[in-house]
N, C-alpha and C positions, 0 to 999 in steps of 0.2 A: 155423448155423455160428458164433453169437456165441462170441466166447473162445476163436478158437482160433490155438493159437499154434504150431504146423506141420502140417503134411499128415497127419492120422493119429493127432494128438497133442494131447490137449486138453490148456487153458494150466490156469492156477490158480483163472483166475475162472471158467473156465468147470466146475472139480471143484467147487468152494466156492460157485459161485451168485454170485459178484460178479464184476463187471466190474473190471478194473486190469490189474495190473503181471503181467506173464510171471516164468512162475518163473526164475529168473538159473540160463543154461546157458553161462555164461563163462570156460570152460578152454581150457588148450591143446590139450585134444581137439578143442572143438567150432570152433574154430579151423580147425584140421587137416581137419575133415568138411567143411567147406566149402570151402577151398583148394586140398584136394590133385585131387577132381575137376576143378578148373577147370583147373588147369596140366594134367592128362593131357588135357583139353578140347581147350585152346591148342596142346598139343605134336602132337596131330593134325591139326588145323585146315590146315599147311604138307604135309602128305601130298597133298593136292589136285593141287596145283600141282606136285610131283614129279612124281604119276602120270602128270594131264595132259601132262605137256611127256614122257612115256616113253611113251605112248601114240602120240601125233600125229607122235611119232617113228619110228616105225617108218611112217610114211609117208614113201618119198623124197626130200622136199624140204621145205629147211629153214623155208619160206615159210607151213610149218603151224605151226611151233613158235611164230616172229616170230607169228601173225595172234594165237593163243590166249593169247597173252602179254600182247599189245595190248588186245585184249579185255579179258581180265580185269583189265588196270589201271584201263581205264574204268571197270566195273561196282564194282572197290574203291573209287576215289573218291566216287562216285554213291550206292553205299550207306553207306560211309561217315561220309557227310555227315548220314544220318541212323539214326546210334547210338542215337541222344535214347531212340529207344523200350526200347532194352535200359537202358541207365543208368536214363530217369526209372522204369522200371517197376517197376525193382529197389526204388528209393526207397519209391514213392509204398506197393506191396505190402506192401518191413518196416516200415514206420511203420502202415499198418492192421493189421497182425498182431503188433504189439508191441500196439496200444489196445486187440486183441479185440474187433474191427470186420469180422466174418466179413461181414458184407453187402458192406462198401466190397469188400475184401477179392475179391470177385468180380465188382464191379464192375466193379473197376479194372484186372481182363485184359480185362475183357469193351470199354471205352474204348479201351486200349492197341490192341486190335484191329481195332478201329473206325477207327482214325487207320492204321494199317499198310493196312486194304484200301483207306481212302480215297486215303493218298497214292501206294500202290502204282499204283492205278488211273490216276492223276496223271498217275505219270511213264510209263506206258503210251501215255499220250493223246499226250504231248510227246515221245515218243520222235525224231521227224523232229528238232526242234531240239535234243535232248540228243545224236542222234548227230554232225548235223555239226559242234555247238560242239568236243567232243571229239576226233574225226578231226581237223579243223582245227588243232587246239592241238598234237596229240601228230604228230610227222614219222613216214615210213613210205612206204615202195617199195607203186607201186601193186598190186601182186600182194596184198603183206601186208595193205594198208587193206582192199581189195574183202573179200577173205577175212575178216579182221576184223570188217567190217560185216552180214558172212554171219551169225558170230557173234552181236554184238549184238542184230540182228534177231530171232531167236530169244529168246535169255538174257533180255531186258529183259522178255520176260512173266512172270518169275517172280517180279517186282518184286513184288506182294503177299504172297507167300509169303516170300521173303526177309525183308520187314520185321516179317508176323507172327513168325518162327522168333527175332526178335530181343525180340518184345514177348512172346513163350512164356519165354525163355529168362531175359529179365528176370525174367517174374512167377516162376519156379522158385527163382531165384538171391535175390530178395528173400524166398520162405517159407524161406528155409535149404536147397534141396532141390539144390544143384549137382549131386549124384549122378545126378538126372533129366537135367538140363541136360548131363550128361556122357552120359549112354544118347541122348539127343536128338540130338545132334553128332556120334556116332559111328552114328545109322542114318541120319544126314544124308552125311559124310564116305564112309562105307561104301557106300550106296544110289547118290552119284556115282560114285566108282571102277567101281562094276560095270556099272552103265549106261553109262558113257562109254565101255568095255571093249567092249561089246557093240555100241553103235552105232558105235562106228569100225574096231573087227577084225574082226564080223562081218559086219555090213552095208554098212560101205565109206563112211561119213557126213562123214568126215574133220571139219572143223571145226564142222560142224555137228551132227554127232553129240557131241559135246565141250560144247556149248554145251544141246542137248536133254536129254541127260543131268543135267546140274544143273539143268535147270527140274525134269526128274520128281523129282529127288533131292529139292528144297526143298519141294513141294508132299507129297511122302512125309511131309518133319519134320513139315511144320504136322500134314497128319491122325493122325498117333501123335503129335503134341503136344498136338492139343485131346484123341483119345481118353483119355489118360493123365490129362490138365484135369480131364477133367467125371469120371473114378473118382474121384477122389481128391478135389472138391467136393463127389460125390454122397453118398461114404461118409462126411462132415461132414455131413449132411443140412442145405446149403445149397441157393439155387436164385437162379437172374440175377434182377435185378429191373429191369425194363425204366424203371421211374422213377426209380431210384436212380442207373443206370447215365447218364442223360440230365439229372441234376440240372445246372443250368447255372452254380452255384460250384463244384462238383466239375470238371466240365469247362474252363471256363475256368483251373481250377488245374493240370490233367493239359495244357493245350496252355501254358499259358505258362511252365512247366517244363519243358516237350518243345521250345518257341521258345529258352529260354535255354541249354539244352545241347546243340540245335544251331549257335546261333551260336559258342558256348566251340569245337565238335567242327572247326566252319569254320577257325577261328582258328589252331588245331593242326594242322590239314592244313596249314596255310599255310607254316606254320615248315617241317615238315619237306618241302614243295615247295620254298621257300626255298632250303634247305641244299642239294636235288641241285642245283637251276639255278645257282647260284651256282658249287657244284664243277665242273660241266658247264665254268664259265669259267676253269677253271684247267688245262683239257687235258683227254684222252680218257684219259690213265693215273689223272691223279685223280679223274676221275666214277667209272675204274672202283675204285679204292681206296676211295672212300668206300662205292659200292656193296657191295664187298665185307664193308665195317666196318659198316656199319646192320644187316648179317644178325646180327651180333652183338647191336646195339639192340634188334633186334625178338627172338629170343630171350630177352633179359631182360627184355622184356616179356610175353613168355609168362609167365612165372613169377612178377613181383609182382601181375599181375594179378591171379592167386590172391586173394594178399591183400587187394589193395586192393577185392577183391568179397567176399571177406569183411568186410574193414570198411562196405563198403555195406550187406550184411542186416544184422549185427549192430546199428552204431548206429543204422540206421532202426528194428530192433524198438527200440530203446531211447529213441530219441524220442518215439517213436508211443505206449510205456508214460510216459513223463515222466519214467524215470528215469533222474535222473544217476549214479549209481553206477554201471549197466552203461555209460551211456557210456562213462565214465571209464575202464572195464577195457576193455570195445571197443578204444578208442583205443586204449592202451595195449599189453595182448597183441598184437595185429595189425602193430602197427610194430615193436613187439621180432622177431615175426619173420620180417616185412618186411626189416629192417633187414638181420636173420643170415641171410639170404638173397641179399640184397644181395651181402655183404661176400664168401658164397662164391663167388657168382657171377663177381665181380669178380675174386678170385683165381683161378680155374679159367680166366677168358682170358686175365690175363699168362701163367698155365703153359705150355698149352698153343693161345694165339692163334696162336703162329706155325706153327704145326701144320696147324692151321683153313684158316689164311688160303691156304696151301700146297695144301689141298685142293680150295677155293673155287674157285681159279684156276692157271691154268699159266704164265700170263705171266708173266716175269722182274721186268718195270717194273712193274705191278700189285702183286706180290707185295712188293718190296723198297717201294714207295710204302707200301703195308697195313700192313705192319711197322711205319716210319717212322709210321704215324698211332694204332697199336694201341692205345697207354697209356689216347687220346683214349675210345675204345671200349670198351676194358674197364674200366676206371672210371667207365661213364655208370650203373650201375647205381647205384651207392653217390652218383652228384649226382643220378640222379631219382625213387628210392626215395621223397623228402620229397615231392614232387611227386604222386606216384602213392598214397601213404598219404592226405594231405588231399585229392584227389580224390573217391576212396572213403567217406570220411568226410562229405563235400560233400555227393554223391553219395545219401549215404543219411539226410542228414538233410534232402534236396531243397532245399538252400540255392543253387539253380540260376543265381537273379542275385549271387550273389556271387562263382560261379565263371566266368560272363558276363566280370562287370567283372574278375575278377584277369584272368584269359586273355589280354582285348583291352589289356590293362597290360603284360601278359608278352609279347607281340607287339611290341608298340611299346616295348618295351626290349631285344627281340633284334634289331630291325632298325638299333636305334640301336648299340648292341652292334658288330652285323655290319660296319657301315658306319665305325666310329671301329676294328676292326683287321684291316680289309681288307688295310693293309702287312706283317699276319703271315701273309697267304697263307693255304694252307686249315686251318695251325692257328687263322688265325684264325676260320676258320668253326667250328673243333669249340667253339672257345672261347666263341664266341658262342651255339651249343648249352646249354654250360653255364650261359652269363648266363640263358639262357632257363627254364631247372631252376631256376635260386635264384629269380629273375625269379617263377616259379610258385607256390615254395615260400612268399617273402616275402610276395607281394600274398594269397593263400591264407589264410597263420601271420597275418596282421593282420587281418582278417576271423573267427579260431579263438574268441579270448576270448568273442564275443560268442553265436556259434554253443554253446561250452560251457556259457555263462549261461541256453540256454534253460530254458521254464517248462511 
C-alpha cells in the first residue's frame, strides 16, 4: 500500500514509482466531498435523542424520559472527554497518506484502536466511581437517579466500541472517505433507533432497553467499520505490521497527541459547563433561555464541522506531502466556505430565530427571555467560525501542544472575561462566550505563522 493516497486510489508516486507529493485534488468539489457527508452525519446524529425521548414516551411516566436524559448527559461528557481519538486519528492518517506511507497508514488505525479497547476497558473497570461521581454532581428525584443508574449500568459496556467508532471514524475522515463515515453513522443511528424500538415496545425493557439498544447499535458500527477497514486495505494490498504498529516513537507520538487534545477537549467542556451553571444563577427562565439558544450553538456546529474536518484531511495530506502550496489552498478554500456558511447561517436565525425559539418552547418567560438573548446566538456562528477553521487546521497538521496551550489561555480569559462583566447579567455571559471565540481564534492565529513555515 506504499503511495497511496485514498482508498481505491493510487497517488502519484505510487503510478510513477516514486515516493512524494499527492497529486493536488484542491477544489471546491473536493471540498464539498468531504463536507457535505459530515454535516448530513451531524444532522442525524440529534435524531437519537428525539427518538429516544419518543420512545420512553409512550411509557406512562415521565420519570422515564427525566432517567434517559440523565443518562445520556453522563455518557456525553465521559465520552466526550475522549474525542482525541477521532481528531488525533484524523491528523495523524492524512499526514501518512499525504507522505505515501501506506504501512504507517495502517498502523495508525490499527494504534488508534488499541488505545480505544484499552481505554474503553478502563472505564469499564471504574465504572462504580465514574457512576457515583456523576449522580453525585448532576441533582435528580430518586425515582429518576435509580432509573438512570439502571441505564448506565448497562450503556457504560459499550465504552469500547464507542471509542473505537471514533478512532474508525477518524481514520475514514483523515483518508478523505467522510462518505464512509456518513454510511457508518447512519447504520450506527439507524441500528439504535430500531433496537431501542424493539426492546422497549416489544419486550417492555423501558430504560433498560434504551440503554441495551445503543450498546448492540455501537458494537454493530465497529463490526461494519473494521469489515469495511480491512476491504478497502486489502484491495491496496497492504497488511498490519505488528512491529510497525508497536514502534515506541511512533506510539509515544499517537498518545501524546491523543494527551494533548484531550486536555484542549477538557478545557472546552468546561467553558460550555461554565456558561449553563453560571445561567442556572440567574433564574430558572434564564437557564431555560439559554438552553433553548445553545440548540442554536449546536446546530451551527453541525455544519462548520463539515468544514473544519475537511480542513483536517486536507492539510494533514499536505503536511504529511511537505507541501505548502496545498496547504495554502487547504487553508484557504475551506475557510472561504466556512465563512459563507457562517454568514448564512447566522442570517437564517435572526429570520427566522423567533420562530424556532416559539417552537422549542411554550412558556411565555422562556420565549420572551430567548428573543431578548437571540442576536447573542445567532451570530456565534460568524464569532466561532475562526475558531473552528484553525482548529481543523490544528487538527490535521497534529500541532496538538499548541492547541493544548491556546485552549487553557482561551479558558483563563473567559473566566476572566466572565467575572469583570458579571454586572451585565447574562449578556454578560453570552459576551463572554464571545471573549472566548476571539480568546481561541488569537492565541491559535499567533501560533498560524509558524505552523505555515513548516518544512
Amino acid at each position: 500500500m506504499p503511495g497511496v493516497s485514498g482508498l481505491g486510489r493510487p497517488s502519484r508516486a505510487s503510478r510513477h514509482g516514486k515516493a512524494g507529493r499527492l497529486p493536488s485534488m484542491l477544489n471546491h468539489r473536493a471540498i464539498l466531498r468531504i463536507a457535505l457527508p459530515v454535516m448530513l452525519s451531524n444532522v442525524s446524529t440529534p435524531l437519537i435523542g428525539v427518538v429516544d425521548t419518543a420512545i420512553v414516551g409512550r411509557i406512562p411516566d415521565p420519570a422515564y424520559i427525566g432517567a434517559v436524559a440523565l443518562g445520556a448527559l453522563v455518557f456525553t461528557f465521559v465520552f466526550w472527554a475522549f474525542g482525541f481519538l477521532r481528531m488525533g486519528t484524523t491528523g495523524l492518517t492524512a499526514q501518512a497518506l499525504g507522505a505515501g506511507d501506506g504501512e504507517e497508514l495502517v498502523a495508525g488505525l490499527g494504534r488508534a484502536l488499541l488505545i480505544a479497547a484499552v481505554v474503553g476497558t478502563v472505564l469499564i473497570g471504574l465504572q462504580w466511581p465514574i457512576r457515583e461521581l456523576a449522580f453525585g454532581l448532576i441533582e435528580g428525584s430518586d425515582r429518576v437517579e435509580g432509573l438512570a443508574r439502571d441505564y448506565f449500568d448497562i450503556r457504560i459496556w459499550a465504552a469500547p466500541a464507542t471509542l473505537a467508532n471514533y478512532a474508525l471514524l477518524g481514520w475514514f475522515i483523515g483518508m478523505g472517505r467522510t462518505d464512509i463515515g456518513l454510511v457508518l453513522q447512519l447504520v450506527l443511528n439507524l441500528a439504535n433507533i430500531a433496537l431501542d424500538a424493539y426492546f422497549v415496545l416489544v419486550l417492555g425493557l423501558d430504560v433498560r432497553g434504551v440503554a441495551l439498544g445503543t450498546l448492540l447499535a455501537e458494537y454493530l458500527a465497529v463490526l461494519v467499520g473494521l469489515v469495511v477497514a480491512i476491504v478497502h486495505i486489502r484491495r491496496n494490498g497492504a497488511r498490519l505490521s505488528l512491529a510497525r504498529l508497536l514502534l515506541a516513537d511512533r506510539l509515544r507520538r499517537t498518545l501524546a497527541v491523543n494527551r494533548d487534545i484531550m486536555i484542549r477537549s477538557l478545557a472546552l467542556i468546561f467553558v460550555f459547563v461554565w456558561f449553563m451553571a453560571q445561567g442556572a444563577r440567574h433564574g430558572d427562565v434564564t437557564l431555560a433561555a439559554n438552553a433553548v439558544l445553545m440548540q442554536f450553538v449546536s446546530v451551527s456546529a453541525y455544519f462548520l464541522d463539515g468544514l473544519a474536518f475537511a480542513a483536517e484531511a486536507l492539510v494533514g495530506r499536505a503536511v504529511g506531502a511537505r507541501n505548502r502550496a496545498d496547504f495554502r489552498a487547504a487553508v484557504r478554500l475551506t475557510t472561504v466556505w466556512a465563512v459563507a456558511v457562517a454568514l448564512l447561517i447566522s442570517v437564517a436565525f435572526l429570520l427566522v430565530g423567533p420562530w424556532v425559539v416559539d417552537a422549542l418552547t411554550t412558556d411565555s418567560a422562556t420565549r420572551t427571555a430567548a428573543r431578548d438573548y437571540l442576536p447573542w446566538a445567532a451570530l456565534a456562528p460568524l464569532a466561532g467560525v475562526w475558531a473552528f477553521q484553525l482548529d481543523g487546521i490544528f487538527i490535521g497538521a497534529t500541532r496538538s501542544v499548541e492547541m493544548r496551550n491556546a485552549m487553557l489561555v482561551s479558558l483563563a480569559v473567559f473566566l476572566l472575561a466572565w467575572w469583570l462583566l458579571q454586572p451585565w447579567g447574562n449578556h454578560g455571559l453570552w459576551a463572554a462566550l464571545y471573549v472566548n471565540y476571539l480568546a481561541r481564534t488569537l492565541s491559535l492565529g499567533w501560533y498560524y505563522p509558524a505552523l505555515a513555515r513548516f518544512s
